[in-house]
C-alpha positions in Angstrom: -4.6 25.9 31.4 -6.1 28.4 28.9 -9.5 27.3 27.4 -10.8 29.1 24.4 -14.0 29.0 22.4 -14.2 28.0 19.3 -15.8 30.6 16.6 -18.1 29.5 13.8 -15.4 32.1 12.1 -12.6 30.0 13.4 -14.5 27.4 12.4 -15.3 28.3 8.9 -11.1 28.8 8.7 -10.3 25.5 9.7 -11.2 23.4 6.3 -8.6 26.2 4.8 -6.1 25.4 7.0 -6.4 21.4 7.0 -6.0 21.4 3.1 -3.2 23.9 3.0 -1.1 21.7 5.4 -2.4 18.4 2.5 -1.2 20.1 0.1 2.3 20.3 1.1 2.4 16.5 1.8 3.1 16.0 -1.8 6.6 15.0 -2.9 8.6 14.1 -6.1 10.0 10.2 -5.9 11.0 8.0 -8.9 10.9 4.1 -9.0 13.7 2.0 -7.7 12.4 -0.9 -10.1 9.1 -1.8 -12.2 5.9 -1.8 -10.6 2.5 -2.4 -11.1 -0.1 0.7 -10.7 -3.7 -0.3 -9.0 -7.5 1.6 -8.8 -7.1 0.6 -5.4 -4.5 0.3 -2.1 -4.4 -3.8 -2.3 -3.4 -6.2 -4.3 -6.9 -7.2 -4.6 -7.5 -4.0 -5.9 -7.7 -4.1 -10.5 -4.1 -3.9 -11.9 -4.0 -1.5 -14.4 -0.6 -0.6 -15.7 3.0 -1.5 -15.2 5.4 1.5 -14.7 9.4 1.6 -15.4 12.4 1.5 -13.4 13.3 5.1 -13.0 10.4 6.6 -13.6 9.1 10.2 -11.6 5.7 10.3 -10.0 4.4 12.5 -7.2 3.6 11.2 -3.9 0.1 12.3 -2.8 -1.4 9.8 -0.1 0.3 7.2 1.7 -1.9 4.5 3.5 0.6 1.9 5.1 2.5 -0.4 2.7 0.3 2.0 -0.4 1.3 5.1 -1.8 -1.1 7.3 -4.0 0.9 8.5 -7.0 0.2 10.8 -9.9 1.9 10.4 -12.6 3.2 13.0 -15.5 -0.3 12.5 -17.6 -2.0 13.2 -14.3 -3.6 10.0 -13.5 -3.7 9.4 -9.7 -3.5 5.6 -9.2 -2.5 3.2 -6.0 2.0 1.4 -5.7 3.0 -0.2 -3.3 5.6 2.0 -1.3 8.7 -0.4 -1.3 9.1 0.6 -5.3 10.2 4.0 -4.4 13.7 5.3 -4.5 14.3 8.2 -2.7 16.6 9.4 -6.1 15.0 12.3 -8.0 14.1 12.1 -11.8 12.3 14.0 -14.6 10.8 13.5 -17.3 10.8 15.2 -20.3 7.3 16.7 -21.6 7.6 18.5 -24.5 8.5 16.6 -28.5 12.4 17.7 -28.0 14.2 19.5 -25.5 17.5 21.0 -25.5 19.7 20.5 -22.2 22.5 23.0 -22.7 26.1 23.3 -21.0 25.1 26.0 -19.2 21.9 27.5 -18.2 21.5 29.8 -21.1 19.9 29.3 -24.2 23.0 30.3 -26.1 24.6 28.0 -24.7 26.4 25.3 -26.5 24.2 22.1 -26.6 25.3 19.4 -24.2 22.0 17.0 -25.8 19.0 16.6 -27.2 16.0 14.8 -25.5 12.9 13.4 -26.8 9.5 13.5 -25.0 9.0 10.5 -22.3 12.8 10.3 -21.7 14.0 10.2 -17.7 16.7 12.0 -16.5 18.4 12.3 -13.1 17.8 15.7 -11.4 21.5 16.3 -10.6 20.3 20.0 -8.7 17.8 22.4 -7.2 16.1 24.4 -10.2 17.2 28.1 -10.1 16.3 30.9 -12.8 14.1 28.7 -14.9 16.6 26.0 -15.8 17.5 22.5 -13.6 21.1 20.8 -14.3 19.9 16.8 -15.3 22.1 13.9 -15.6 21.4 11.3 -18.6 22.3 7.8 -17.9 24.8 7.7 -20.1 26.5 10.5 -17.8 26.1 13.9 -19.9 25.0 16.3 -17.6 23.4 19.4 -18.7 20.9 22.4 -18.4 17.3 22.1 -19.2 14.8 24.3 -18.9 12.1 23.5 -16.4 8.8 24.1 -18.3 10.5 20.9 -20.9 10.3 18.6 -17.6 7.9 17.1 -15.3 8.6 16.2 -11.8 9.7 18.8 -9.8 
């Protein structure tokens, strides 16, 4: 067995390296039905807002049954962790938002979406653009500064 002393410049490094692996934790989930958001990891913690079926946030903490989401405004409140689906949706950010046939913006225009709207993430992002599903089944292009939730 090897044992090695521990710098103070090892040491110093160490913080760096504890929140680089944190923040890589975080992860992309939607809602699998409505739910209630919380200040705090209990029940007994103040309700403060109920969030929709479908619905993207981003995964930051999880403390047993508890999850610490953020959500597309950027507000970091407590869910409980059996409301997330493991399917993928966006959200669209911006007042309107083309989604094209292809991922071009010459493209012919497969729909139109209006800011707050939720769409499926059908694929990985790739130059810019993510193909998106609407629930009515039109599938499309859009680009990924118009989204949130990746």
């Amino acid at each position: 067995m090897v044992l090695r002393r521990l710098t103070a410049a090892s040491l110093l490094g160490l913080p760096l390296v504890l929140a680089a692996a944190g923040a890589g934790a975080s992860d992309f989930r939607s809602l699998a039905e409505p739910g209630i958001l919380y200040d705090a990891p209990s029940k007994q913690g103040k309700p403060l807002f109920v969030i929709q079926r479908h619905t993207p946030v981003e995964t930051v903490v999880n403390i047993d049954r508890w999850v610490k989401v953020r959500d597309s405004a950027g507000s970091l409140l407590w869910l409980e962790r059996r409301l997330l689906s493991e399917k993928r949706t966006l959200i669209i950010t911006t007042a309107r938002a083309d989604v094209r046939q292809k991922p071009d913006a010459a493209a012919p225009l497969a729909f139109e979406a209006v800011k707050d709207v939720v769409l499926e993430l059908a694929d990985k992002p790739a130059d810019g653009w993510v193909r998106v599903r609407h629930r009515d089944g039109t599938a499309g292009f859009i680009r990924v500064n118009h989204v949130w939730g990746l």
